[in-house]
Each structure stands twice: as C-alpha cells, then as structure tokens.
N, CA, C and O atoms as a GROMACS GRO file, in nm:
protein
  436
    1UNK      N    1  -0.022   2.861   1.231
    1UNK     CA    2  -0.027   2.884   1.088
    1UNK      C    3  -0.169   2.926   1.051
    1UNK      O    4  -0.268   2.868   1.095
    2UNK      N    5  -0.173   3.026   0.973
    2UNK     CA    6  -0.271   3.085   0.955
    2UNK      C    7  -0.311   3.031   0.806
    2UNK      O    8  -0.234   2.957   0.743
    3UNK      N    9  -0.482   3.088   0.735
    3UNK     CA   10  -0.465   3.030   0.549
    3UNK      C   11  -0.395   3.110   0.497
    3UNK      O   12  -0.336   3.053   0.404
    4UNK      N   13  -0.358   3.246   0.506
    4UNK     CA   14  -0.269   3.281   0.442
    4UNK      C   15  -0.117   3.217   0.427
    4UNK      O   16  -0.067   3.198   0.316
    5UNK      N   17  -0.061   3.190   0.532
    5UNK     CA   18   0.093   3.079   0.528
    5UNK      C   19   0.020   2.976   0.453
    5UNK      O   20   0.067   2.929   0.349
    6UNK      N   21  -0.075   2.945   0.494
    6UNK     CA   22  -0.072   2.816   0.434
    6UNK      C   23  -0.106   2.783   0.259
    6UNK      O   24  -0.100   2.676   0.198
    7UNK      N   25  -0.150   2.953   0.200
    7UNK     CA   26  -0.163   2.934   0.104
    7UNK      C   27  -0.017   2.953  -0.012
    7UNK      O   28   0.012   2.911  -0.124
    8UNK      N   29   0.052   3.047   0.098
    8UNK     CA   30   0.215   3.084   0.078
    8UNK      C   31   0.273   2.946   0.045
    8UNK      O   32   0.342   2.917  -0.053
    9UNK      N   33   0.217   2.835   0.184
    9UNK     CA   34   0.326   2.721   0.169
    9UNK      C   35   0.303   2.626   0.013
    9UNK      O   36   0.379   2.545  -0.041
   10UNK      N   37   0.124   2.691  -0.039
   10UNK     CA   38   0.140   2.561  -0.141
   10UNK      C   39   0.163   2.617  -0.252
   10UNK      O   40   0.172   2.560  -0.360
   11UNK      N   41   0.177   2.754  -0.228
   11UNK     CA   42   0.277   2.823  -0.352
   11UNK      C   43   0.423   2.816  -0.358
   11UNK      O   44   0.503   2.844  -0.447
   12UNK      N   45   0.433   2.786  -0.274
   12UNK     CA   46   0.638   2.769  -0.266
   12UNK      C   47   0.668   2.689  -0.292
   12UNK      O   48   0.752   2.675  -0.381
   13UNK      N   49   0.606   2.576  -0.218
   13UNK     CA   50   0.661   2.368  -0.207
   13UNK      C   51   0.580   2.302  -0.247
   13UNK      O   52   0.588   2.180  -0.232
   14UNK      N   53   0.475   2.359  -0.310
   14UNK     CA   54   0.431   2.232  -0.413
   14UNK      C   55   0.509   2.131  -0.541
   14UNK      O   56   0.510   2.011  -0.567
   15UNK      N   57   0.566   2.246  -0.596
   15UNK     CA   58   0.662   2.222  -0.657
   15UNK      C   59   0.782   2.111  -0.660
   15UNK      O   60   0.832   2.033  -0.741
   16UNK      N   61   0.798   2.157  -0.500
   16UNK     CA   62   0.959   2.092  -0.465
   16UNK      C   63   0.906   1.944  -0.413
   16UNK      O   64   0.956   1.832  -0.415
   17UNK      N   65   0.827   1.978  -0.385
   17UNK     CA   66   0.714   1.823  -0.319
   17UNK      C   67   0.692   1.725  -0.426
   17UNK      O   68   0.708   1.604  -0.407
   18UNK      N   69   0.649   1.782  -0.556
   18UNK     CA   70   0.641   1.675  -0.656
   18UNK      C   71   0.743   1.636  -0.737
   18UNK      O   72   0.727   1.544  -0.818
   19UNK      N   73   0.860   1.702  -0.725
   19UNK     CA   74   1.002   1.659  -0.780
   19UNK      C   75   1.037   1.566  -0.665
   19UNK      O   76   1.037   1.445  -0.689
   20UNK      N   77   1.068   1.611  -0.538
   20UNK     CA   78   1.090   1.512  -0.461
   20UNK      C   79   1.020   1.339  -0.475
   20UNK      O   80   1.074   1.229  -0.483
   21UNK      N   81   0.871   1.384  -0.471
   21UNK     CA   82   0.780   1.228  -0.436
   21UNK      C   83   0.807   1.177  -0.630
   21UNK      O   84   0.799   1.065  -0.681
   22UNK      N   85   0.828   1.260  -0.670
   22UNK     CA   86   0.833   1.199  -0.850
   22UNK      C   87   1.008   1.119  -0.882
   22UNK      O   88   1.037   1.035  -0.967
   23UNK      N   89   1.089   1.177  -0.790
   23UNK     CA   90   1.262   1.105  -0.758
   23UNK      C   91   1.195   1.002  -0.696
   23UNK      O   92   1.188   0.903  -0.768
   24UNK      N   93   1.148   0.992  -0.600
   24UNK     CA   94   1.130   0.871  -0.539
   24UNK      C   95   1.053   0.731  -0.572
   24UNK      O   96   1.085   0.620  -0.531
   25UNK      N   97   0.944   0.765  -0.658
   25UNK     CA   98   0.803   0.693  -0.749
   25UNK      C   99   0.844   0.663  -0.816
   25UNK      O  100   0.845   0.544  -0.845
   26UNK      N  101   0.928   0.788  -0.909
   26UNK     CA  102   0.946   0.743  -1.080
   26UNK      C  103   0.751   0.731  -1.165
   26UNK      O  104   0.702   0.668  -1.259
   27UNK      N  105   0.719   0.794  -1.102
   27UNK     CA  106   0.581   0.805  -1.123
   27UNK      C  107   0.491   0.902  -1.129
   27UNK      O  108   0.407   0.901  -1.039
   28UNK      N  109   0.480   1.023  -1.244
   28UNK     CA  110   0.380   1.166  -1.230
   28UNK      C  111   0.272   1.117  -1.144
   28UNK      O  112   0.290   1.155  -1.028
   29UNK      N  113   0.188   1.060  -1.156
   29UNK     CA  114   0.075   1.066  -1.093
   29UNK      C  115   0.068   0.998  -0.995
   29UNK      O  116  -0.051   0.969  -0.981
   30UNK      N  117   0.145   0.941  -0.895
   30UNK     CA  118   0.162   0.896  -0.748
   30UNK      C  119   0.225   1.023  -0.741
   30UNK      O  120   0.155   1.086  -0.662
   31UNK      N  121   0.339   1.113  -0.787
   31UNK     CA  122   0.366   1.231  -0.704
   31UNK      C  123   0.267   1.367  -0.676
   31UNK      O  124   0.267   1.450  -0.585
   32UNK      N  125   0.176   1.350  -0.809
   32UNK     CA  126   0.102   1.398  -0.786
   32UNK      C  127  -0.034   1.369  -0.664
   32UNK      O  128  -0.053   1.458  -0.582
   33UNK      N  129  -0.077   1.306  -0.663
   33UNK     CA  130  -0.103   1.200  -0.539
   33UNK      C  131  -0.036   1.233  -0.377
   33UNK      O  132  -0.102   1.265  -0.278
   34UNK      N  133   0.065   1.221  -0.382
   34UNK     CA  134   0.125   1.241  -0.268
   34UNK      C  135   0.092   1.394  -0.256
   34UNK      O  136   0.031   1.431  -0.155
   35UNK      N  137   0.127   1.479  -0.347
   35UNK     CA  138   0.173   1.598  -0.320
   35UNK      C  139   0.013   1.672  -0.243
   35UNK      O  140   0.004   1.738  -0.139
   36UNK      N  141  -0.084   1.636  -0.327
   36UNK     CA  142  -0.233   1.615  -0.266
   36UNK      C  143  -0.240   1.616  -0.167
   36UNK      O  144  -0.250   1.720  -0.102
   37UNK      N  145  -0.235   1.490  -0.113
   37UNK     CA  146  -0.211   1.410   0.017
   37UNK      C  147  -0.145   1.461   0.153
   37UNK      O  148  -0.179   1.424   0.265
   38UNK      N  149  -0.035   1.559   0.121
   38UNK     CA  150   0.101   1.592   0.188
   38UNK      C  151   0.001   1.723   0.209
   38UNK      O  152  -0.029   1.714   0.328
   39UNK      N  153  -0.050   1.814   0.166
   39UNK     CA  154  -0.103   1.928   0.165
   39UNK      C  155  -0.300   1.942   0.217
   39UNK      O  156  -0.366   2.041   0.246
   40UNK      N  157  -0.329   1.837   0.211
   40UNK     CA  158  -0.428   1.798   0.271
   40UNK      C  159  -0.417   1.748   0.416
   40UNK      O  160  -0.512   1.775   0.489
   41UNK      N  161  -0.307   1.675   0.469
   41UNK     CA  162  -0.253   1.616   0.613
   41UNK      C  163  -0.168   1.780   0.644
   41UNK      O  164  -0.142   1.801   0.762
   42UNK      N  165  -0.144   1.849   0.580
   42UNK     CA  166  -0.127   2.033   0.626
   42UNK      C  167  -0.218   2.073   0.643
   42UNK      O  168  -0.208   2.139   0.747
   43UNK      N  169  -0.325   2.079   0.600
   43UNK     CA  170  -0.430   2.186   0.619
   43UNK      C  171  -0.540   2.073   0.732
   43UNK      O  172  -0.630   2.136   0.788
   44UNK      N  173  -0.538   1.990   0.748
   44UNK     CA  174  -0.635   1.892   0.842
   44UNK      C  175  -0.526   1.958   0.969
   44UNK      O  176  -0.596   2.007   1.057
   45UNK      N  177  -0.375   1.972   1.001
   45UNK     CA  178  -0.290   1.989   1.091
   45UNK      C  179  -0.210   2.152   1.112
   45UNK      O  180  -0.111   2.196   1.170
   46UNK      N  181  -0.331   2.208   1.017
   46UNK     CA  182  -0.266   2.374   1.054
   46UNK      C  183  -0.258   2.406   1.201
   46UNK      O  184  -0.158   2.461   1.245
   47UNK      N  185  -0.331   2.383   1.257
   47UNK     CA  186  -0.330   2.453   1.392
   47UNK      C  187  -0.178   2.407   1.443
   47UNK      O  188  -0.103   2.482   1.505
   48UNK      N  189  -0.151   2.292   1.411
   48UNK     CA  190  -0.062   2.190   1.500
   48UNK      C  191   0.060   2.242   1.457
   48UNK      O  192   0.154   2.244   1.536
   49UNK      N  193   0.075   2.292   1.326
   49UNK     CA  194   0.163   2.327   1.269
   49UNK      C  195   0.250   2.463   1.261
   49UNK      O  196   0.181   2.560   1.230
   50UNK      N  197   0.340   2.482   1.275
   50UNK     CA  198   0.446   2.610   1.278
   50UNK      C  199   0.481   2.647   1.172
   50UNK      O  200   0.528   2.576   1.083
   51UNK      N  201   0.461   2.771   1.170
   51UNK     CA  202   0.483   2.824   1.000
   51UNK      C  203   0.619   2.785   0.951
   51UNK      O  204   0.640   2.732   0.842
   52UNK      N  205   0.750   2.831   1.081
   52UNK     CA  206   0.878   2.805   1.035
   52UNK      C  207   0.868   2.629   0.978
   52UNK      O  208   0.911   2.593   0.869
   53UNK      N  209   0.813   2.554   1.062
   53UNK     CA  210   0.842   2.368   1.051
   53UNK      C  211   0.791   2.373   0.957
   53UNK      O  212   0.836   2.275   0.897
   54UNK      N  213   0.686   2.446   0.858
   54UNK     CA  214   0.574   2.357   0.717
   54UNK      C  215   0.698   2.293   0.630
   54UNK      O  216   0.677   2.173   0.611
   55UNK      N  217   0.822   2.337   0.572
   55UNK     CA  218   0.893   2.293   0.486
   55UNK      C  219   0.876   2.109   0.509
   55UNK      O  220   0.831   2.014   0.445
   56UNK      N  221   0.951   2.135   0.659
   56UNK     CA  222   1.012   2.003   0.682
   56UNK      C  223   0.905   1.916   0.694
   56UNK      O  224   0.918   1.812   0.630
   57UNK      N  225   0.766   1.935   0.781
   57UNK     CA  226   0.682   1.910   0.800
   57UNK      C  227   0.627   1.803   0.656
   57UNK      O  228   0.618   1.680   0.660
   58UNK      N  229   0.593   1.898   0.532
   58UNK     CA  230   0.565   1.871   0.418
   58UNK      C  231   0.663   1.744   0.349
   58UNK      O  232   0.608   1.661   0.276
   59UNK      N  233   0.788   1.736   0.373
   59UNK     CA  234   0.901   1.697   0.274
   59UNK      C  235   0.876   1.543   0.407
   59UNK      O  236   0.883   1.427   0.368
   60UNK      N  237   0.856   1.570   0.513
   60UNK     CA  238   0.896   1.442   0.589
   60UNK      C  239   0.737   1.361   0.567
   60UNK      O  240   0.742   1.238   0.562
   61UNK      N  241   0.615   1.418   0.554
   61UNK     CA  242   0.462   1.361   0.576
   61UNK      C  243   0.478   1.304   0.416
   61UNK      O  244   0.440   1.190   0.391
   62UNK      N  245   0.544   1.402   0.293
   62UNK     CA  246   0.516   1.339   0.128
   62UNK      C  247   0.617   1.220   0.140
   62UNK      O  248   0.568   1.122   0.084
   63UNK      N  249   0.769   1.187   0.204
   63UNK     CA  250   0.860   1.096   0.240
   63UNK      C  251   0.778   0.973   0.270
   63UNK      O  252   0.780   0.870   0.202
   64UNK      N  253   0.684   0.997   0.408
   64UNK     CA  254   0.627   0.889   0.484
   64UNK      C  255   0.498   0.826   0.369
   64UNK      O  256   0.516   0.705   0.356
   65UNK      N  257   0.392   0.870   0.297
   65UNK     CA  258   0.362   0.871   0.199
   65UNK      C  259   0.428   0.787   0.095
   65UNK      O  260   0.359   0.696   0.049
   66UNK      N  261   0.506   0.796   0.067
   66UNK     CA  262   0.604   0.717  -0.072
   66UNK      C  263   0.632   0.594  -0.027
   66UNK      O  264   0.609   0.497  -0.099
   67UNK      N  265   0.695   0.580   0.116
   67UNK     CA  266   0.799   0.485   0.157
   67UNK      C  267   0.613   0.386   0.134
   67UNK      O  268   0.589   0.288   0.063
   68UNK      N  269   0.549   0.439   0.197
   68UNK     CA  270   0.401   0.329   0.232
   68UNK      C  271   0.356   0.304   0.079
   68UNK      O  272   0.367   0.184   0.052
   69UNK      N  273   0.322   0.359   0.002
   69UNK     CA  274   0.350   0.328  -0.125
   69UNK      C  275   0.411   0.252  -0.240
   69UNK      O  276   0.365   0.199  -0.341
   70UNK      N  277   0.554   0.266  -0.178
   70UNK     CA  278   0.595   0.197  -0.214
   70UNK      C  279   0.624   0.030  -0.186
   70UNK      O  280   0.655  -0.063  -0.261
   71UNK      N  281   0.589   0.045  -0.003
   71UNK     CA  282   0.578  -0.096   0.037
   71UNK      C  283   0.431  -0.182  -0.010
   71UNK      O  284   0.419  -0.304  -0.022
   72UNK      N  285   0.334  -0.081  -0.030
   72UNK     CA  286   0.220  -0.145  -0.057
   72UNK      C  287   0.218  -0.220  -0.227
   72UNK      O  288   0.148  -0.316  -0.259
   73UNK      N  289   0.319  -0.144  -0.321
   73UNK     CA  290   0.315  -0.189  -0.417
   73UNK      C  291   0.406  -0.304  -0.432
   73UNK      O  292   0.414  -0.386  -0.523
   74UNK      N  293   0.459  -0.293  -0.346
   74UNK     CA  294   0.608  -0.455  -0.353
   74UNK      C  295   0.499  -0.563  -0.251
   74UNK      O  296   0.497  -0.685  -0.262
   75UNK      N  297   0.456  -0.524  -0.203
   75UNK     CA  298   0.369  -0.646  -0.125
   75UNK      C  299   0.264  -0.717  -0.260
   75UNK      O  300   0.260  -0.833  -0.302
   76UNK      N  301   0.214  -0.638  -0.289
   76UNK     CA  302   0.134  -0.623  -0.412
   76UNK      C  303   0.175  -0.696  -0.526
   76UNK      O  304   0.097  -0.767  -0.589
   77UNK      N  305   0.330  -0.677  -0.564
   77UNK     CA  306   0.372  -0.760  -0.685
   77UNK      C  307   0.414  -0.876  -0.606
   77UNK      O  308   0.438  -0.972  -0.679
   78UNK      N  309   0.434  -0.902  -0.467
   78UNK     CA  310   0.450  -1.037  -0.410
   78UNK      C  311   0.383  -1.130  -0.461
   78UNK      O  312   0.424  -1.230  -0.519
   79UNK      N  313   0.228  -1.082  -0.430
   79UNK     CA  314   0.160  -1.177  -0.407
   79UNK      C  315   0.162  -1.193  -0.573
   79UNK      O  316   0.197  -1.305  -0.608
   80UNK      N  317   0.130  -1.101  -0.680
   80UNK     CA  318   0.141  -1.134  -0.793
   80UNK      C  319   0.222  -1.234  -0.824
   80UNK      O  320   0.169  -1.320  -0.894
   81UNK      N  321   0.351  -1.256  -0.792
   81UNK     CA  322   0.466  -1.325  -0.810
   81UNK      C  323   0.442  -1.509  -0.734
   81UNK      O  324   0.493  -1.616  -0.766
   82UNK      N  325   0.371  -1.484  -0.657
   82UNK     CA  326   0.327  -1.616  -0.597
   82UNK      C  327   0.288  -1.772  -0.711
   82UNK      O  328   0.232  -1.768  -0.821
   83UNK      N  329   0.319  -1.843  -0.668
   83UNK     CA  330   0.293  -1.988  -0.845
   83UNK      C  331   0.220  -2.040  -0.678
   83UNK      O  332   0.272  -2.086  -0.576
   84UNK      N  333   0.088  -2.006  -0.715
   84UNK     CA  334  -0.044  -2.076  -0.639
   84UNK      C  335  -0.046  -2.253  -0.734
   84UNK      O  336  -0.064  -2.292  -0.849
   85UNK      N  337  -0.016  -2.311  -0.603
   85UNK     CA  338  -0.025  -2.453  -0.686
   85UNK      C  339  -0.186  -2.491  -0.642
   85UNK      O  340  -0.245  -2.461  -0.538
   86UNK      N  341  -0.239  -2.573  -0.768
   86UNK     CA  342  -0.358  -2.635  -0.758
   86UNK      C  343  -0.358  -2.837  -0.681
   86UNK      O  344  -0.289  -2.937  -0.700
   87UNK      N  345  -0.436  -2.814  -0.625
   87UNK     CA  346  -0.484  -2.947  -0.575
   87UNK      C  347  -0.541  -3.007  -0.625
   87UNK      O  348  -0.656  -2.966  -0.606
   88UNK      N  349  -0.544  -3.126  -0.714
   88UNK     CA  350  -0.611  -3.228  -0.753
   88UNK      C  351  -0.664  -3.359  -0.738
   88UNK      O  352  -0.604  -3.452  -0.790
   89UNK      N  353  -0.765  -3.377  -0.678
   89UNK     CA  354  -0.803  -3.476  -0.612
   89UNK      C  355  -0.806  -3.598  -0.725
   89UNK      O  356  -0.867  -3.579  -0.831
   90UNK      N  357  -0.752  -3.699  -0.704
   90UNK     CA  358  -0.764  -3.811  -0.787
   90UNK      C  359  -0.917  -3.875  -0.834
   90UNK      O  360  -1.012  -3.894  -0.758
   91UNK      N  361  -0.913  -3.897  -0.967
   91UNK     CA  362  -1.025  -3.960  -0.993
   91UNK      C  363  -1.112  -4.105  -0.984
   91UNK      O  364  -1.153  -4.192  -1.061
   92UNK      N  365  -1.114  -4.073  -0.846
   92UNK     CA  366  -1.160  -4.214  -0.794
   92UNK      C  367  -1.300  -4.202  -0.739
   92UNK      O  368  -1.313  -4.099  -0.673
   93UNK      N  369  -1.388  -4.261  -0.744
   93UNK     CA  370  -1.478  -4.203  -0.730
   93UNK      C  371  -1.508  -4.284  -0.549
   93UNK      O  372  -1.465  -4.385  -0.492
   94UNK      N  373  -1.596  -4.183  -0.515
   94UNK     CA  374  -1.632  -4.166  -0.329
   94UNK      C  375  -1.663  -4.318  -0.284
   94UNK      O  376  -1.598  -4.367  -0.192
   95UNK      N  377  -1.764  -4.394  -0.350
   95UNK     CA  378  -1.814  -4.489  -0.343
   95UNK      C  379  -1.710  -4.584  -0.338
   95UNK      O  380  -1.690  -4.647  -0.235
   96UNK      N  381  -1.625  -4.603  -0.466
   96UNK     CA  382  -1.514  -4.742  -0.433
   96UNK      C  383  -1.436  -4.681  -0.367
   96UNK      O  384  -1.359  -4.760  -0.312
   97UNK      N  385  -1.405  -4.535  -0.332
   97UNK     CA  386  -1.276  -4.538  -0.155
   97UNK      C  387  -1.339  -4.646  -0.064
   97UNK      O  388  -1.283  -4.749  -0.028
   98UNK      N  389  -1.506  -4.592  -0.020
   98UNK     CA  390  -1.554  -4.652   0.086
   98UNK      C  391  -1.538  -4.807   0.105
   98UNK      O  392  -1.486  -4.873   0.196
   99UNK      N  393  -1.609  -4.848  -0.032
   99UNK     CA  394  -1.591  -5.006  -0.050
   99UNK      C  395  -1.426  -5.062  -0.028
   99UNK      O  396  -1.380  -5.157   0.035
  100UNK      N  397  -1.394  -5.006  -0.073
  100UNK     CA  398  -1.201  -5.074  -0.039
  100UNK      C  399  -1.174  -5.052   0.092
  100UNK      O  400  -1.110  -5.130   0.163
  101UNK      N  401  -1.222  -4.944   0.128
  101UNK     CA  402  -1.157  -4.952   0.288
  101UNK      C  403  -1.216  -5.018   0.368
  101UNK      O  404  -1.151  -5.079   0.452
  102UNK      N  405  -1.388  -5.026   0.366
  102UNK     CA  406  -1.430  -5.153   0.451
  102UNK      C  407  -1.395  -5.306   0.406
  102UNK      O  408  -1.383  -5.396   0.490
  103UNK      N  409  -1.382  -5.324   0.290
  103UNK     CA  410  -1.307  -5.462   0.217
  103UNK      C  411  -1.186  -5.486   0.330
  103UNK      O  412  -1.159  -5.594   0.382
  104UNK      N  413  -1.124  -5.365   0.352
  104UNK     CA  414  -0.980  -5.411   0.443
  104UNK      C  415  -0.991  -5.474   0.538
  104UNK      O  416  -0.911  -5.563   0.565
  105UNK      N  417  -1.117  -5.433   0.632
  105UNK     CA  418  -1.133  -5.444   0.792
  105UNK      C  419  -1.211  -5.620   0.757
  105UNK      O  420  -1.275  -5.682   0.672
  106UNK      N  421  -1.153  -5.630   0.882
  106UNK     CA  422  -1.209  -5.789   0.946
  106UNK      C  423  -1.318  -5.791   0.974
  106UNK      O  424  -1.381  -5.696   1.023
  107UNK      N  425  -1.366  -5.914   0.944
  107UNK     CA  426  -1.546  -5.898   0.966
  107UNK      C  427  -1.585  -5.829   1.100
  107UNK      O  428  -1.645  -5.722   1.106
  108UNK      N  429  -1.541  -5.910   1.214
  108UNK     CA  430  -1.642  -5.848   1.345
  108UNK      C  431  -1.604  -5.729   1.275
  108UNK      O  432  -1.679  -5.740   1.178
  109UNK      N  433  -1.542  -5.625   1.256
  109UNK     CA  434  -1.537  -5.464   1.290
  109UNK      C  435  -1.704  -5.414   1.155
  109UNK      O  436  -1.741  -5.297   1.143
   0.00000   0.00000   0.00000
C-alpha cells in the first residue's frame, strides 16, 4: 500500500468506520477516537498491509478497539459500583488493652 491508497482508504471508510464504532459506543467521540486510532494503526502498518485487505483490516482493528473500550469502561464502573466498607477500630484506648491483658496472665508469666 502506497500514500496514495492510503489516502483513497481514508476517503472511502472513514465514514463507514465511524458509523460502525458510533453503533457500537453509542458515543460520537469514542467513534471518533477509534476511527483516529484505526487509521493511525493503518498508516504505522502500511507496508504490512494490502490494498485489497485495508477494508477489512480497518473494520476488524476499529472492532478490536471498541470491544477494549468497552471492557475498560465496565471494569471501570465495577469498581465504581464497589460499597468499600470502612474499618473501625474501637475506642479503647492502647494503654488499657495492654493493662487488661497482662491483668489476665498469672504472676510468674
């Protein structure tokens, strides 16, 4: 793939790239994001890349993109969702623990 295809490809499927990743998000600006993303991991992988494969290439790298996205944001509202319980140490103070617990023990000890 040469820059010319490759400037062909972000005139053709840019488009179809951000309807796609925007069905999937429900989100303009993560598809926009992706679509970025998807076309930047093209042009870092032109050489690697076949002019006929860019479609699929594009639609499967903006796919892989979303799915991670989307797991990162459900991990994300996990932890949001978490009821962090607090520990409260009783108000006893350090000194009478000590004293009561040696009070217990038998003299020799």
């Amino acid at each position: 793939m040469n820059t010319k295809e490759y400037n062909q490809a972000v005139e053709e499927y840019s488009g179809r790239v951000y309807r796609f990743a925007k069905k999937l998000l429900q989100d303009d600006d993560e598809a926009a994001d992706i679509v970025q993303d998807s076309f930047l991991r093209l042009w870092e992988n032109v050489v690697k890349v076949e002019n006929e494969k860019v479609k699929s290439w594009l639609f499967t790298t903006a796919y892989r993109q979303a799915l991670l996205r989307i797991k990162l944001k459900n991990r994300h509202a996990d932890l949001n969702a978490l009821d962090f319980m607090t520990y409260e140490m009783p108000n006893h103070d350090l000194k009478e623990v000590i004293e009561d617990c040696l009070a217990g023990l038998p003299e020799i000890q």
